[in-house]
LUMKOL-146356 format. One line per 10 residues: their letters; for each residue x, y, z of C-alpha. Coordinates in steps of 0.25 Angstrom, whole numbers, plus 5000, padded with zeros to 4 digits. Layout:
% residues N
a> X:Y:Z; ...
% end
This chain:
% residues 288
xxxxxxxxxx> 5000:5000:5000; 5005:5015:4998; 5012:5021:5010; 5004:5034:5006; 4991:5025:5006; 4993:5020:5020; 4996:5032:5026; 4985:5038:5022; 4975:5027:5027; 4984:5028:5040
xxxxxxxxxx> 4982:5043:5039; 4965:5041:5036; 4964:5031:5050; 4969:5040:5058; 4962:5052:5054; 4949:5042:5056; 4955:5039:5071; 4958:5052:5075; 4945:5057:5068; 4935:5044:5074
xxxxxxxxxx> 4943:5048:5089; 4941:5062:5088; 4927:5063:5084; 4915:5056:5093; 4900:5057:5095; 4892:5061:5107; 4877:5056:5106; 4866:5063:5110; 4864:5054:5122; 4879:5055:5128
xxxxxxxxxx> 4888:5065:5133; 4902:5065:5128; 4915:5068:5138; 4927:5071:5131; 4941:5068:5138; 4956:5071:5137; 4965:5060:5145; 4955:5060:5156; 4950:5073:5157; 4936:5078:5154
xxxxxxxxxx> 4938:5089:5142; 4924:5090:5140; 4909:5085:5139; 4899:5086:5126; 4884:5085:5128; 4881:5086:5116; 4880:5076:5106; 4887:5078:5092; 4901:5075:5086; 4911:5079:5093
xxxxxxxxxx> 4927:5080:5092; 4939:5075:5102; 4955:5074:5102; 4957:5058:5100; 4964:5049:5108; 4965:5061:5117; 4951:5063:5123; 4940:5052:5123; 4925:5055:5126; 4916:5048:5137
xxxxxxxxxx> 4900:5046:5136; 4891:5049:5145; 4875:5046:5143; 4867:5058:5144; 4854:5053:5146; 4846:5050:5159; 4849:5039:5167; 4840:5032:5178; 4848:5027:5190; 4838:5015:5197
xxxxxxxxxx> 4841:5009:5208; 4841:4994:5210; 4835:4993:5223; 4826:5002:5232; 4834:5011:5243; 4830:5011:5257; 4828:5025:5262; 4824:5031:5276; 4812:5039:5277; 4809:5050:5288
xxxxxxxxxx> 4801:5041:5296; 4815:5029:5296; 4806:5021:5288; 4814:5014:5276; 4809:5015:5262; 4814:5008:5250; 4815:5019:5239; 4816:5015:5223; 4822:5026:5215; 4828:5029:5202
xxxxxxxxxx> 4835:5043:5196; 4837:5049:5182; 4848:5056:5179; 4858:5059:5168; 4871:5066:5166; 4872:5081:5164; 4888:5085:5164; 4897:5074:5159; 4910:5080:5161; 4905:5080:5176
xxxxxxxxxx> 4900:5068:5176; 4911:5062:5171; 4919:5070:5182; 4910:5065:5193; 4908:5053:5191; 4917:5048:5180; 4907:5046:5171; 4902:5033:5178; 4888:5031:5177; 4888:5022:5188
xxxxxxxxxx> 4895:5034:5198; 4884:5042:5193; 4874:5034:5198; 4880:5030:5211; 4880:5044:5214; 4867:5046:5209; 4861:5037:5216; 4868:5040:5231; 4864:5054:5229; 4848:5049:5225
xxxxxxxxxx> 4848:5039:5237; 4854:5049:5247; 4846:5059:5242; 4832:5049:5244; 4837:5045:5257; 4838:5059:5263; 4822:5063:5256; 4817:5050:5259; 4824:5052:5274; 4813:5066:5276
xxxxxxxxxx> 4801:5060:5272; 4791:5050:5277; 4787:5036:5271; 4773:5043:5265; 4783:5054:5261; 4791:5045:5253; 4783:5035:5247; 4770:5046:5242; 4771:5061:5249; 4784:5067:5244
xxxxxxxxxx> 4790:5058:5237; 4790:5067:5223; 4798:5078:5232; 4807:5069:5238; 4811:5065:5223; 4812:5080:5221; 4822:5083:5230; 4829:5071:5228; 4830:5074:5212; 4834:5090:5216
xxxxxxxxxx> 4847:5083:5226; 4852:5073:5219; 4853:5081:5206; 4861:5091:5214; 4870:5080:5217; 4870:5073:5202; 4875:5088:5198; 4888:5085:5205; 4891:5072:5194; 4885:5080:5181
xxxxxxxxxx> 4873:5071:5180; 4858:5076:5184; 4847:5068:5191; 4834:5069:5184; 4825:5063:5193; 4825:5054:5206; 4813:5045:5207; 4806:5035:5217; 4802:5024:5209; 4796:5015:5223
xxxxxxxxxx> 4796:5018:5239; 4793:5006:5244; 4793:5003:5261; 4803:4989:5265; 4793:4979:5270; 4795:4982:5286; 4793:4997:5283; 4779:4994:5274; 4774:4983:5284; 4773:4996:5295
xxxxxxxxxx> 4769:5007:5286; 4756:4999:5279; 4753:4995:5292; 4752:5009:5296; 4747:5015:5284; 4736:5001:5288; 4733:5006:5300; 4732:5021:5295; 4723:5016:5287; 4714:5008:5296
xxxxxxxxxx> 4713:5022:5305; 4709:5029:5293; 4698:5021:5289; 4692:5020:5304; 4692:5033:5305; 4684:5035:5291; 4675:5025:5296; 4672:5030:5310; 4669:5045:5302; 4661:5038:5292
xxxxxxxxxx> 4653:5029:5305; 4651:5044:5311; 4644:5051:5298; 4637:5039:5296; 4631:5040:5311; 4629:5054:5309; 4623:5051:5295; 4612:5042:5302; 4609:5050:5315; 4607:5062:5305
xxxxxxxxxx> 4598:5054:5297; 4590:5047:5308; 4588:5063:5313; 4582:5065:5300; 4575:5055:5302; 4570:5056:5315; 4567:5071:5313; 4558:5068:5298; 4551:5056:5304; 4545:5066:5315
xxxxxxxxxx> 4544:5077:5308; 4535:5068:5297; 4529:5061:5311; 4526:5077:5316; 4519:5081:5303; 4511:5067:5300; 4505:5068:5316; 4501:5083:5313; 4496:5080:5300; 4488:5069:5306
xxxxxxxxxx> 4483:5075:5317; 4479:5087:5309; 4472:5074:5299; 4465:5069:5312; 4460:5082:5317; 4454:5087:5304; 4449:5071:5305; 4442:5074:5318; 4437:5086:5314; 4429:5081:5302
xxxxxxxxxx> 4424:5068:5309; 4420:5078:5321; 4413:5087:5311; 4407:5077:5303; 4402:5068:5315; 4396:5080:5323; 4387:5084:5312; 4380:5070:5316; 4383:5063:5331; 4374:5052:5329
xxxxxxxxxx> 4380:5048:5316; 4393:5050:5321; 4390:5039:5334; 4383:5030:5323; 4395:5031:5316; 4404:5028:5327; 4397:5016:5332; 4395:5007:5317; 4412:5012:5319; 4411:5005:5333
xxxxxxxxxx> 4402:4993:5329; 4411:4990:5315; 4422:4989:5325; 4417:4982:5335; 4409:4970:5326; 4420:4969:5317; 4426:4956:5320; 4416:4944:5323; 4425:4938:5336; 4422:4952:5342
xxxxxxxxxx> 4414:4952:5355; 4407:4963:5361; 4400:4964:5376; 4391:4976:5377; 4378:4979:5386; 4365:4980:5374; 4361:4993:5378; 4377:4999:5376; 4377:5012:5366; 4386:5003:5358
xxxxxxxx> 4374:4997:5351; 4366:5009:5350; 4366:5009:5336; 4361:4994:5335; 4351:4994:5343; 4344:5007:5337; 4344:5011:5322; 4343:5025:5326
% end
């Protein structure tokens, strides 16, 4: 082959080299660290084409998007009442300055996290430490996350990462603790419902002694009435029958004893023991 034939070919491979070293990619998903023997020179965020001295500087990735650190098992926390509660938790974050990121933690994901997660469960302990059990599992548990969020971000701040959100997933009671507390929440219960019954016994008396008043009160008014109306029925009764019977006495008495004898003869097991000469037989002795 020519001498000045290989010497170009040699001359086209290392350009190619120094060209393919010198030139790299940052994706859109990563953040690129450029170093020179060790140290960091500079970070690019943004993605593109960029350019670097070869076999001098060398670059280092690191994932920009968000990252969710999930713990394996729950941690047992203290509450303000020293009841233990078995807390299931997990945090978003992501990284936000690479060059101290790199710095912090030597760009070690699994630093990062171990820190992370020392700061969320310290930062748990001490708000899960104020609050009560009810506190904890229902009343304030969106302010606790708050303030935990607000605090450990402060502390990410420090390793160039930033904490998104820190959740609760479960809050769960170990089994000696649970026994106690639905035992008292049974008994709270129990009390409760006594108490509704007793108030809902006491209306219901006072509901029936209202309504036999009521009652009591209509029945004698109606009672009140229905007498006078009667009475005032038997007087005008009298008056006519007085009236009419005065305008003939001895049609009246006539009257009055067929009453006496349909009364007395009506039945034919009836007996009657009388003198013959009594006023009873008045009208059958005579036809006047």
């Amino acid at each position: 082959m020519n001498p000045r034939l290989q010497s170009a070919i040699a001359t086209l491979i290392l350009v190619f080299v120094l060209i393919s070293s010198s030139l790299f990619v940052v994706d859109e998903r990563k953040f690129a660290l450029v170093r020179q023997f060790g140290e960091v020179k500079y970070a690019i965020k943004a993605p593109g084409l960029y350019a670097k001295w070869p076999f001098v500087q060398n670059v280092l990735y690191f994932d920009k998007r968000v990252q969710t650190i999930d713990g394996q098992e729950p941690e047992r926390f203290l509450t303000a009442e020293k009841k233990n509660v078995l807390v299931d938790s997990y945090v978003k974050w992501r990284i936000v300055d690479p060059k101290l990121y790199y710095i912090s933690v030597s760009g070690d994901e699994a630093r990062a996290r171990i820190r992370l997660s020392q700061t969320i469960n310290d930062g748990l302990r001490g708000e899960f430490g104020k609050g009560t059990v009810k506190d904890v599992i229902a009343g304030k548990r969106d302010q606790i996350m708050q303030a935990m969020r607000g605090k450990a971000n402060e502390d990410a701040k420090s390793i160039g990462v930033e904490v998104l959100d820190v959740r609760v997933k479960r809050v769960e009671l170990p089994q000696e603790v649970a026994s106690d507390v639905y035992r008292r929440m049974e008994a709270e219960r129990t009390q409760v419902a006594s108490k509704l019954r007793a108030e809902g016994e006491r209306e219901a008396e006072k509901i029936r002694a209202d309504a036999d008043r009521t009652r009591a009160v209509t029945l004698a008014n109606a009672y009140s009435k229905a007498q006078g109306i009667k009475g005032q029925g038997d007087a005008e009764a009298a008056a006519i029958y007085a009236k009419a019977f005065s305008q003939n006495p001895e049609f009246y008495a006539f009257y009055r004893s067929l009453e006496a004898y349909r009364n007395t003869f009506k039945s034919k097991n009836d007996v009657l023991v009388l003198e013959p000469n009594s006023d009873f037989f008045k009208y059958l002795k005579s036809a006047q």
